[in-house]
C-alpha positions in Angstrom: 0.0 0.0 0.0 1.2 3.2 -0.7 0.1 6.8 0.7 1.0 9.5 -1.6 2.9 12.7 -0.6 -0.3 14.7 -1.7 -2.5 12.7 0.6 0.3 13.3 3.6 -0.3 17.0 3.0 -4.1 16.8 2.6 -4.0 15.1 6.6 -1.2 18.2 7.2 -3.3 20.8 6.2 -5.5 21.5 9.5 -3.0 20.6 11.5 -0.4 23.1 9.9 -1.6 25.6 12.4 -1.4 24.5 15.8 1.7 22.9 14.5 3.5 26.1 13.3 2.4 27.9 17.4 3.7 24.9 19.1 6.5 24.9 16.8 7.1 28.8 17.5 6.8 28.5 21.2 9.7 26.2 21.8 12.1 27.6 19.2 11.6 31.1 20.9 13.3 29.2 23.5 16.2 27.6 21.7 19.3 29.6 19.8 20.4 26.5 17.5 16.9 25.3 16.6 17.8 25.4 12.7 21.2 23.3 13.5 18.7 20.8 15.5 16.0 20.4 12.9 18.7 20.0 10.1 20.3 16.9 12.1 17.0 15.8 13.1 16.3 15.4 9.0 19.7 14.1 8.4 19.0 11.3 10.8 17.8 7.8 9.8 17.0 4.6 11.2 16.9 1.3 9.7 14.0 -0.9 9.8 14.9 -4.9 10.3 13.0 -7.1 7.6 12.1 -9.0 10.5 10.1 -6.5 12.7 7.3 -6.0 9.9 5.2 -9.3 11.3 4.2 -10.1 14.7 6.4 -11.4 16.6 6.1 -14.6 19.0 7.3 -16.3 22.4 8.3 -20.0 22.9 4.6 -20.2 24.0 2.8 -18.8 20.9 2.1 -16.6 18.1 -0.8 -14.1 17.3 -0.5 -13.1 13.8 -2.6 -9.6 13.1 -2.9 -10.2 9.5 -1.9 -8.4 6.4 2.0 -9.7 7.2 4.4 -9.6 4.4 4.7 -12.5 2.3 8.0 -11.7 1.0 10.6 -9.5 0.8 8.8 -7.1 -2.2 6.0 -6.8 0.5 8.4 -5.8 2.9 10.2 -3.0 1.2 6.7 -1.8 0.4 5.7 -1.5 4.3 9.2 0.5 5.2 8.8 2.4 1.9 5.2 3.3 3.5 7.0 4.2 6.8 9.3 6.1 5.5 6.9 7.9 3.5 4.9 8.9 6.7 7.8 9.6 9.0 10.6 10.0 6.5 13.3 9.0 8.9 12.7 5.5 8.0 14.8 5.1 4.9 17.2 2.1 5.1 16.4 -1.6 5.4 18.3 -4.0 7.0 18.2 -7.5 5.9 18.5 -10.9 7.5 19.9 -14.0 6.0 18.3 -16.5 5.0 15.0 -15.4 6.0 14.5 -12.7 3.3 16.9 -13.7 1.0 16.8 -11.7 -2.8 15.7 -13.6 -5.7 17.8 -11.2 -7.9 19.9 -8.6 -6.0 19.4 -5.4 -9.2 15.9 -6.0 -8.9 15.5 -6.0 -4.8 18.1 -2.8 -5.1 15.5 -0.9 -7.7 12.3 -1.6 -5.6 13.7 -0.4 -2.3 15.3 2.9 -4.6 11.4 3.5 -5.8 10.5 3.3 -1.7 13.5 5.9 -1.2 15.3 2.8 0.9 18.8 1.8 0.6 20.3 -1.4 2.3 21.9 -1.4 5.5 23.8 -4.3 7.9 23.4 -7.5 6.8 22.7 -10.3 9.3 23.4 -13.7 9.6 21.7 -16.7 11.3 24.0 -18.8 12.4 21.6 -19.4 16.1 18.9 -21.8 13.9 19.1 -24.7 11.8 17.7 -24.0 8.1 16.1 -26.8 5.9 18.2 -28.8 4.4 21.0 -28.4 6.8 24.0 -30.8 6.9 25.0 -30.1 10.0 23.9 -29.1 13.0 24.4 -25.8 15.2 22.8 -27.6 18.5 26.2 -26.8 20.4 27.5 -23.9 18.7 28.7 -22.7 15.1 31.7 -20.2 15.6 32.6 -22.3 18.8 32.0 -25.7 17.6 35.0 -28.1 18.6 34.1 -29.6 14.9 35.7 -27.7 12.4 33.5 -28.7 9.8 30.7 -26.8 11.7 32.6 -23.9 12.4 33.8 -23.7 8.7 29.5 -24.0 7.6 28.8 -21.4 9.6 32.0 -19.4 8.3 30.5 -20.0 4.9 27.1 -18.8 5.7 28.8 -15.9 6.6 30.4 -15.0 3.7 27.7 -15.8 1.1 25.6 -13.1 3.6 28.3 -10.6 2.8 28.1 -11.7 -0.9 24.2 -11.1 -1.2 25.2 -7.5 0.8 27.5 -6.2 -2.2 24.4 -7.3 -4.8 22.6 -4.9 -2.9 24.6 -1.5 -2.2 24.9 -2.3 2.0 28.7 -2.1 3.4 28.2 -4.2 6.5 27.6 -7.4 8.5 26.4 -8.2 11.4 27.3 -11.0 13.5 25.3 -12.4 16.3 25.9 -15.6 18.1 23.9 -17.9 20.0 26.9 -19.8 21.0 27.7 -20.7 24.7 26.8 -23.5 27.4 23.8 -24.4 29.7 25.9 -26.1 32.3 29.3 -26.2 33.9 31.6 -28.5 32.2 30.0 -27.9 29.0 32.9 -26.2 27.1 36.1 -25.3 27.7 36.0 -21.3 28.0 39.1 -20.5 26.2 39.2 -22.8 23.6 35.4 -21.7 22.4 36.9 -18.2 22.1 40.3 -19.2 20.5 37.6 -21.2 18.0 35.2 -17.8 17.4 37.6 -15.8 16.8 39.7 -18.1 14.1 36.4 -18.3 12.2 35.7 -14.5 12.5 39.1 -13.7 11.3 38.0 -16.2 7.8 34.6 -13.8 7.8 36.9 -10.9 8.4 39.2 -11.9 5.2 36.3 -12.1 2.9 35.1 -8.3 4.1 35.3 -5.4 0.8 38.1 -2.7 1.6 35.1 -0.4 2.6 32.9 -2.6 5.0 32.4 -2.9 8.5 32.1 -6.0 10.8 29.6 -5.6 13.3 30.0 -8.1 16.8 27.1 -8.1 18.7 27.0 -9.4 22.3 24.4 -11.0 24.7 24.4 -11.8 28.4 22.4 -14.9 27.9 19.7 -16.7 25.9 19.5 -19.1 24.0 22.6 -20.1 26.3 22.2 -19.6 30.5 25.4 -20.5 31.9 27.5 -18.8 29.3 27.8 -16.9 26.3 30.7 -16.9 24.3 30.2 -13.1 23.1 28.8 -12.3 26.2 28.9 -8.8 27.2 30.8 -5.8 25.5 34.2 -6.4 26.9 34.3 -9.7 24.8 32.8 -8.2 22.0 35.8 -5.7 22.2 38.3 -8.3 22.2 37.1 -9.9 19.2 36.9 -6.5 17.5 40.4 -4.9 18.3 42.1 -8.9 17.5 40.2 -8.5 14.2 41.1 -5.2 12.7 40.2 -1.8 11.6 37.1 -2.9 10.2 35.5 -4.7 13.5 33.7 -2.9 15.5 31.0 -3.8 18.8 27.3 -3.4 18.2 25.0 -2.4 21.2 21.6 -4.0 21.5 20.0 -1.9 24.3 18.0 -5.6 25.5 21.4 -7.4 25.6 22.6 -6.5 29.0 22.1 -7.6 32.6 19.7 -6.1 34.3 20.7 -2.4 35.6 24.0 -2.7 33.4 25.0 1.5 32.5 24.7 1.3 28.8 25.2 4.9 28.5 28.6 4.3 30.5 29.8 1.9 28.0 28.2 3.5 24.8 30.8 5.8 26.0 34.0 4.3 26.2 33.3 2.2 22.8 32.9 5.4 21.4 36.0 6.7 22.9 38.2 3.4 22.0 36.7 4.4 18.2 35.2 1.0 18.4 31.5 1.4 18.8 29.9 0.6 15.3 26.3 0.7 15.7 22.9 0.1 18.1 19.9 -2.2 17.7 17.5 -0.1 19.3 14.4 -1.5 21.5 13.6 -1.5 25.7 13.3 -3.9 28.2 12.0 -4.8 31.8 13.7 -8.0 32.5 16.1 -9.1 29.9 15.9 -9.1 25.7 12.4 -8.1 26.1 12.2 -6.5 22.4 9.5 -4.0 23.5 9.2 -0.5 21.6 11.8 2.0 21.9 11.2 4.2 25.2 8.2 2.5 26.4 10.2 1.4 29.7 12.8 3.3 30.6 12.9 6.7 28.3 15.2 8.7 30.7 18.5 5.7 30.1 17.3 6.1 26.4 18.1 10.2 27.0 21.8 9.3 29.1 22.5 7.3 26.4 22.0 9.6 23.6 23.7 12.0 25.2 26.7 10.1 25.7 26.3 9.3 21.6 26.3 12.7 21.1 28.9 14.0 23.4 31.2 11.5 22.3 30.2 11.7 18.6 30.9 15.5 18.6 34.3 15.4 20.7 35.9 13.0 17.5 34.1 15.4 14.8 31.8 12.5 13.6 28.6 12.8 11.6 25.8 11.8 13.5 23.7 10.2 10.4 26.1 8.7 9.4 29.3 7.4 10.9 27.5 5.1 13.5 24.6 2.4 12.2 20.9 3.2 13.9 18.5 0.5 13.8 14.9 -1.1 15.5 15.8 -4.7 17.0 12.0 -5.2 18.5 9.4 -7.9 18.5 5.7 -6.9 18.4 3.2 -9.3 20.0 0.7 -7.8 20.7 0.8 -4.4 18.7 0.4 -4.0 15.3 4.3 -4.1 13.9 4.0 -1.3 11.7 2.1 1.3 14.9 5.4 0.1 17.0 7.6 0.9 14.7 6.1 4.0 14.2 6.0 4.7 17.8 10.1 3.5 18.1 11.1 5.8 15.3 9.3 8.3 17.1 10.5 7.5 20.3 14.3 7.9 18.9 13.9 11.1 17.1 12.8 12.6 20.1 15.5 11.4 22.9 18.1 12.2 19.8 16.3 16.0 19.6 16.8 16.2 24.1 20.1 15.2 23.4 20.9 17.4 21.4 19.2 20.2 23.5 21.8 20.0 26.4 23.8 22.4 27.7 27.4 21.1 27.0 29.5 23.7 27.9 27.1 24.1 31.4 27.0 20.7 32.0 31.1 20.5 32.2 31.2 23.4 34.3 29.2 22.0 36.3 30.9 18.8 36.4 34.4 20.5 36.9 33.3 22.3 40.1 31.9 18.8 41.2 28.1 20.4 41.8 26.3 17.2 41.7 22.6 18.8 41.4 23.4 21.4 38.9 24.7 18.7 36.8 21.3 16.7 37.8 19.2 20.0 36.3 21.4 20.6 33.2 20.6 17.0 31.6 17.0 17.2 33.1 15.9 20.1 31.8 16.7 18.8 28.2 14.9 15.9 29.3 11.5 17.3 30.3 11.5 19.0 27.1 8.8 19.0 24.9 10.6 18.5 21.9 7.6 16.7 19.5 7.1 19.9 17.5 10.8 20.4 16.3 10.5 16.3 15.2 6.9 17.0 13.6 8.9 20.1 12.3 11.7 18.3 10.6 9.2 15.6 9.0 7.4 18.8 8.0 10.2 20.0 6.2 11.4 16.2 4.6 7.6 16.0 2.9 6.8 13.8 6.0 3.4 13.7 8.1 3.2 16.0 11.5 1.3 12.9 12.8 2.3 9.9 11.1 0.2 7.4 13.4 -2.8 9.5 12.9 -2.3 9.1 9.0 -1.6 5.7 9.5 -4.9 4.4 11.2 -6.7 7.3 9.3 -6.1 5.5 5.8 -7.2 2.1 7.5 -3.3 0.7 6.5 -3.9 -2.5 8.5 -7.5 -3.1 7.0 -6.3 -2.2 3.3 -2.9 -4.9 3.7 -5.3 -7.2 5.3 -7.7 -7.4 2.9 -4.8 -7.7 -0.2 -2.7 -10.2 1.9 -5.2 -12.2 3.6 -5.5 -12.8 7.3 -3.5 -15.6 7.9 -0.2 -14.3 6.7 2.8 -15.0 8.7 6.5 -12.9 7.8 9.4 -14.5 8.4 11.4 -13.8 11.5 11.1 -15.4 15.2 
């Protein structure tokens, strides 16, 4: 389904108004507004091919009908979010679920959306159909070499659909690890992962990036074998230039700082990306800043302060992208709702008072410090993010659009009802 740029501005129309007074109001209040708005236009956030079902648990799944039945249908539903919120404008893609039946054609369709491609991920945490061998006790980590070299192989053919397709990165997540003591030996499951990373490393173009992602548990309860960011690191700095640690905001013991170690990746220059989502337990996948909002804020403005002390780009020098499961919502409202949910915290973040705050910190006052970030915080910044779609051809409301043109009714009725996308 597509909603036309015309019809966007038909549902802008009355709203133009109130829009422009709240707009007004809060820019009275802010010098840089125009820098603000132009990075908040600039920025972009991938949308997994994954996230555009509903999502399940080990104990069920609710499909809402209308679901994608392939990758063409999914490109259309992030062409259609990006249309509404136009900070939607890059698809990431996840082998072999969606794989491309011709890589120039998949590249044209998500052009005609306004999509490019970005990280490529691999499944190495499932056995596919047809499967020689199996990845019960590992892939990376396997103490048999032949399993370690399929999954190495996997890898490679995921970075080989990647070049068909414009992206310039892979992501690599592992399931591997133990459920009891005695399972594995420690160091030689890492001594294993990394020899098999360094072969997926080799076969990486002069101009990608190696994304390794980390996870405190599950599948795996006893251990993980890229368990937490500090092994992650290992495995990037032993790897190269290239290899860089992804954050997934769910991936982290419970309480863990993020924004403390968003930080010193970024400072190591070894922080390459975030799968963004919220949690409040574990890998909860829940939308973006439904939870906890304010660690969503510390983080961002960690991103940023550490972004603008090495002079990097905010759009584009890091990789932003949704890592959420939607079982009860419909996927495409959550997604809405996370993109939404990131462009604001980005906006607060960007609304703090730098210089203040390290005065504030340098004399050591503890609650001026507390107001500084605050302040940005409780910040009503939704105007200068409905300003910046505004200004990209986007919607002021996008959700409103969305349930005002029936979207859900409309895929439901050219889909069918029983529909399930691929993804967990």
């Amino acid at each position: 389904m597509n909603i036309s740029k015309e019809r966007i501005g038909e549902y802008n129309q009355p709203r133009l108004k109130e829009h422009q007074r709240k707009f007004d109001f809060i820019s009275s209040e802010i010098k840089n507004v125009e820098d603000i708005i132009r990075k908040l236009v600039a920025f972009q956030v991938a949308i997994p091919s994954w996230a555009l079902g509903t999502g399940g648990t080990r104990f069920g799944r609710f499909s809402i009908g209308g679901e994608p039945r392939n990758l063409e249908e999914k490109i259309e539903d992030i062409g259609l979010l990006h249309a509404l919120n136009r900070s939607s404008g890059a698809i990431s893609l996840h082998i072999p679920w969606d794989i491309p039946s011709s890589a120039s054609y998949i590249r044209s369709l998500a052009a005609q959306n306004d999509l490019r491609f970005d990280a490529m991920n691999s499944n190495t945490f499932q056995d596919q159909p047809g499967q020689v061998l199996s990845y019960k006790f590992g892939s990376m980590q396997h103490v048999d070499k032949a399993v370690r070299k399929q999954a190495i192989d996997h890898n490679i053919e995921v970075i080989k659909y990647g070049i068909g397709l414009g992206s310039s990165s892979l992501t690599v997540w592992l399931s591997d690890g133990s459920n009891f003591p005695g399972q594995l030996n420690f160091r030689k499951a890492f001594q294993n992962t990394l020899e098999s990373l360094k072969e997926v490393y080799a076969a990486l173009p002069g101009d990608w990036k190696m994304f390794v992602e980390y996870k405190a548990f599950e599948p795996n309860f006893y251990s993980m074998t890229v368990g937490d960011w500090g092994q992650s690191l290992l495995y990037a700095n032993k790897l190269g230039d290239k290899a860089f640690t992804l954050v997934d905001l769910g991936h982290h013991l419970s309480n863990a700082n993020i924004e403390q170690i968003v930080s010193l990746l970024l400072m190591e220059k070894k922080l390459g990306g975030f799968h963004f989502n919220d949690s409040k337990y574990g890998d909860d996948d829940l939308t973006v800043g439904s939870i906890r909002p304010y660690q969503l804020f510390l983080i961002f403005n960690e991103l940023v302060e550490g972004m603008d002390a090495r002079g990097m780009d905010h759009a584009a020098d890091l990789a932003w992208m949704i890592d959420a499961s939607h079982n009860v919502k419909d996927p495409l409202e959550d997604l809405l709702q996370s993109v939404q949910a990131i462009m604001i915290t980005y906006a607060q973040a960007l609304l703090v008072d730098k210089e203040k705050l390290s005065e504030v910190q340098n004399s050591n006052d503890v609650v001026a410090a507390q107001e500084v970030l605050q302040t940005a915080f409780r910040t009503d910044v939704r105007p200068l993010v409905a300003e910046a779609r505004l200004r990209n051809k986007g919607a002021i409301d996008p959700l409103a659009v969305y349930r005002n043109e029936k979207v859900r009714g409309h895929l439901i009725k050219e889909r069918g009802a029983k529909t399930v996308a691929t993804g967990l």
